[in-house]
C-alpha positions as CSV (number, residue, x, y, z in Angstrom):
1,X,73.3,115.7,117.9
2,X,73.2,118.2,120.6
3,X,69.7,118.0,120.8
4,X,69.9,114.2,121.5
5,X,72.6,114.5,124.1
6,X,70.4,117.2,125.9
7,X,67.7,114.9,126.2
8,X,69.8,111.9,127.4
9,X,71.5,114.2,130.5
10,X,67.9,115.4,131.3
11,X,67.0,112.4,131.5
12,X,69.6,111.2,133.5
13,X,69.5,114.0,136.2
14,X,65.4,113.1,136.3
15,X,66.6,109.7,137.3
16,X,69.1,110.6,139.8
17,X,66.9,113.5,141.1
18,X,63.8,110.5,141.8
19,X,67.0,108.7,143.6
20,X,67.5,111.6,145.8
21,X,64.0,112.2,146.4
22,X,62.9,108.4,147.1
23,X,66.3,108.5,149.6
24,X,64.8,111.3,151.5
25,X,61.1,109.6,151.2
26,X,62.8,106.6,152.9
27,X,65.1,108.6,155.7
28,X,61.6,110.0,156.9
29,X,60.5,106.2,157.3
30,X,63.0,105.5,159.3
31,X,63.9,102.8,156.8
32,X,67.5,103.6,156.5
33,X,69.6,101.2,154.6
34,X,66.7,101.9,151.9
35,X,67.6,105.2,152.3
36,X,71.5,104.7,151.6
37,X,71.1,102.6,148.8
38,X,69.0,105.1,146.8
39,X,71.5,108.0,148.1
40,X,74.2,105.7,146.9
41,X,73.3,105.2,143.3
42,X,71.9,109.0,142.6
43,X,75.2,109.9,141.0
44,X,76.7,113.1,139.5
45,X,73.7,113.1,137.3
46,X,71.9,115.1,139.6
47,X,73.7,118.4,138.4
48,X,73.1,117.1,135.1
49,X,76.3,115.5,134.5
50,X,77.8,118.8,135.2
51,X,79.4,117.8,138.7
52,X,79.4,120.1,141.7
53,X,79.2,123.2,140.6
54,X,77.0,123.0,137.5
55,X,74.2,125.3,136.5
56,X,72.9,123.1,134.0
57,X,70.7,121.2,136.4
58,X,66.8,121.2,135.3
59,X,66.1,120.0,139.1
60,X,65.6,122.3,141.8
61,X,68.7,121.9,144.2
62,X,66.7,123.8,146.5
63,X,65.5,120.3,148.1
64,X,68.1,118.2,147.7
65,X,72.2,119.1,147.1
66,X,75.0,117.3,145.9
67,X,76.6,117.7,150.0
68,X,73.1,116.3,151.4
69,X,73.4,113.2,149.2
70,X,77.0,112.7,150.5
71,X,75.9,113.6,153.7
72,X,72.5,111.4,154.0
73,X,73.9,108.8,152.4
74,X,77.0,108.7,154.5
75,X,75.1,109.0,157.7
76,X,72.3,105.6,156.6
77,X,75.1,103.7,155.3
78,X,77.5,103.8,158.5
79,X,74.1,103.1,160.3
80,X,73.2,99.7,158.8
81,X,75.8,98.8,156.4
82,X,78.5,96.2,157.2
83,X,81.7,97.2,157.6
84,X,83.4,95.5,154.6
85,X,80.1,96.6,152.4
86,X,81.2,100.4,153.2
87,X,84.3,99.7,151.3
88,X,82.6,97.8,148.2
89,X,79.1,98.7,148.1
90,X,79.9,103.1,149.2
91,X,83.5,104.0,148.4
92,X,84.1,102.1,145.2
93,X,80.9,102.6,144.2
94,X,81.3,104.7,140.9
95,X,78.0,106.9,141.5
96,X,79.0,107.6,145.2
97,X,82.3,107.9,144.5
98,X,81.6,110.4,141.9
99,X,79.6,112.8,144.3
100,X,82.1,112.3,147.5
101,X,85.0,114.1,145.5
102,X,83.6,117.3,146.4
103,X,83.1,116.5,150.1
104,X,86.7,114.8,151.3
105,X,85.5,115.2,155.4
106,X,82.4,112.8,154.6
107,X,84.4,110.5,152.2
108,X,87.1,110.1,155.4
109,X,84.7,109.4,157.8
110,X,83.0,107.0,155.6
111,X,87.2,105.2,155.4
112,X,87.5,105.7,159.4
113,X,84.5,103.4,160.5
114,X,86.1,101.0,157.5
115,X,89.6,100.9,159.1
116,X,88.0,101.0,162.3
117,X,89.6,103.8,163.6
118,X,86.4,104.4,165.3
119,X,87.4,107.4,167.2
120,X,88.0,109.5,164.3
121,X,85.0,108.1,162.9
122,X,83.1,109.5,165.6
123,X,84.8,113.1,165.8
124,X,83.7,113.1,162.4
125,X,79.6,112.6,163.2
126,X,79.8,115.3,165.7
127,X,81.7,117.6,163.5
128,X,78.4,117.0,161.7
129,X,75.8,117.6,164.5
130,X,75.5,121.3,164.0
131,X,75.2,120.8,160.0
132,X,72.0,118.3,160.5
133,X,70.5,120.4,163.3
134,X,69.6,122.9,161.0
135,X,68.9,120.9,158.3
136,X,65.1,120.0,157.1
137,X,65.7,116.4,156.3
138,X,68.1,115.4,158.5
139,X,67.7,117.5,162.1
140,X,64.7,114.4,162.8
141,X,67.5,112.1,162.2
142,X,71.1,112.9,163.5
143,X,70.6,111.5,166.8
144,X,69.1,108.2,165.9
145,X,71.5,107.7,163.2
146,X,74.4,108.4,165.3
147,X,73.3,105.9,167.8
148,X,72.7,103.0,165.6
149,X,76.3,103.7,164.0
150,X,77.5,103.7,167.7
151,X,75.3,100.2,168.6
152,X,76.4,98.8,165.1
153,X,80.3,99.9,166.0
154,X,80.0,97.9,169.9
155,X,78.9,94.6,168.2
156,X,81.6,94.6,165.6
157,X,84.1,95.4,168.1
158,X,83.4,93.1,170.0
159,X,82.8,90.5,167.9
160,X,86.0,88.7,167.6
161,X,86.5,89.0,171.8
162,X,85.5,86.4,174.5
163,X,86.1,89.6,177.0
164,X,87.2,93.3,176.9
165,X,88.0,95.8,179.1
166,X,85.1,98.5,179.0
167,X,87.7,101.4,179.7
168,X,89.9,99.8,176.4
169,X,87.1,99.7,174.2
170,X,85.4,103.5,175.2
171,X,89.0,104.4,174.5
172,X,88.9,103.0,171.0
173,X,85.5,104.4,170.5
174,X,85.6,107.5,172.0
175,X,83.3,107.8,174.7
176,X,83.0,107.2,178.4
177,X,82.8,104.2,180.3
178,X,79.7,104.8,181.9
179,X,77.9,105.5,178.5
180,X,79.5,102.8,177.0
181,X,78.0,100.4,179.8
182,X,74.5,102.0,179.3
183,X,74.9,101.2,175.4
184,X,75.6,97.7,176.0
185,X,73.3,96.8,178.4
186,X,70.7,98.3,176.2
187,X,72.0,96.2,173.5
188,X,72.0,93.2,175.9
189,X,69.0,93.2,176.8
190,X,67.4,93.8,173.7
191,X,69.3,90.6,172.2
192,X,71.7,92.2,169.8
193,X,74.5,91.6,172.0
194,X,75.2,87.8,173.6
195,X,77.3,89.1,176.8
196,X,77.2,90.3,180.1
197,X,78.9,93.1,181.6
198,X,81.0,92.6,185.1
199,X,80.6,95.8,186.3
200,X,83.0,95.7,189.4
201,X,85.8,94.9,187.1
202,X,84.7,97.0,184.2
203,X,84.6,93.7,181.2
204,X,82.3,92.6,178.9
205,X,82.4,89.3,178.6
206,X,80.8,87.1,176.0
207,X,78.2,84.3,177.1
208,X,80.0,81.9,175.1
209,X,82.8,82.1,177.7
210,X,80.3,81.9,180.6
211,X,79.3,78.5,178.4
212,X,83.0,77.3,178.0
213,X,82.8,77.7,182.1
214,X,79.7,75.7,182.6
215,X,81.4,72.6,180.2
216,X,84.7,72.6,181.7
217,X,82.8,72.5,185.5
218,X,81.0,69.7,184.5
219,X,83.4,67.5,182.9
220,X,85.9,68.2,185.9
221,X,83.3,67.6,188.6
């Protein structure tokens, strides 16, 4: 009956309204992959099942909207989510998916950092900077975020190098050399990255190859 499928969306768009809320609840925290997976499964039931332009919804879209959902959830997930997870766990998922049709800019930035074409990615966060700055939830946030997407972009990078060239990779990444350098030794020395940076030469270079140095030394000596 009608009555019965009224019930059932309201109930539905309670649910994926607590989502929302306990997303934003966990955004504040600073506890950001928490944050994404609520985002993440909120759904189109927000609107009550209506999609992006309903009317219908018995929440108050004055604190939370369909675009912050994409947008916070975007934003935490490209922040602590691996990169093959943004593929499985954000844009197949069929809740995500769902609310990203209406927001194609977030859903290709989401791809970019995927595909690692990072320098898009990038152009796509600061398309976004004047967005959060004026936004209640997420003005706290935007720089934070953007730099652990930034620190979580330099390790996988580099991960599959014994060595690369500092101007190659702020290419790739789309930042400046000197900035980059500052990132890494920040990362270095807080023990996220295992390297060390030749700063004459520009190249970050893995321990492990300082290691394979040490061992080949030794056995020729």
């Amino acid at each position: 009956s009608s009555t019965t499928t009224t019930v059932s969306t309201n109930v539905k768009t309670l649910q994926a309204a607590a989502s929302a809320t306990q997303g934003i609840v966990e955004m504040q925290r600073g506890n950001y992959r928490s944050a994404a997976n609520w985002f993440i499964q909120t759904g189109s039931s927000l609107n009550g099942g209506g999609g992006h332009t309903s009317s219908t919804s018995i929440f108050n879209s004055d604190i939370v909207t369909f675009e912050d959902v994409a947008l916070y959830g975007a934003l935490c997930a490209l922040a602590t989510y691996e990169r093959n997870e943004l593929d499985s766990a954000v844009l197949r998922d069929s809740n995500f998916r769902d609310v990203l049709e209406g927001f194609p800019h977030i859903r290709q930035m989401i791809a970019a950092f995927h595909e690692s074409k990072y320098a898009f990615g990038f152009q796509c966060v600061s398309s976004l900077k004047l967005r959060c700055s004026v936004d209640l939830h997420a003005s706290k946030h935007y720089e934070r975020l953007t730099n652990e997407i930034r620190s979580r972009v330099i390790l996988q990078y580099f991960n599959p190098y014994l060595s690369v060239s500092l101007r190659v990779m702020a290419d790739a990444l789309a930042t400046s050399v000197d900035d980059l350098e500052m990132e890494c030794a920040r990362l270095i020395n807080e023990d996220k990255l295992l390297a060390r940076i030749d700063s004459n030469d520009k190249v970050l270079k893995s321990k492990e190859t300082d290691q394979r140095t040490v061992t080949f030394q030794k056995v020729m000596s």
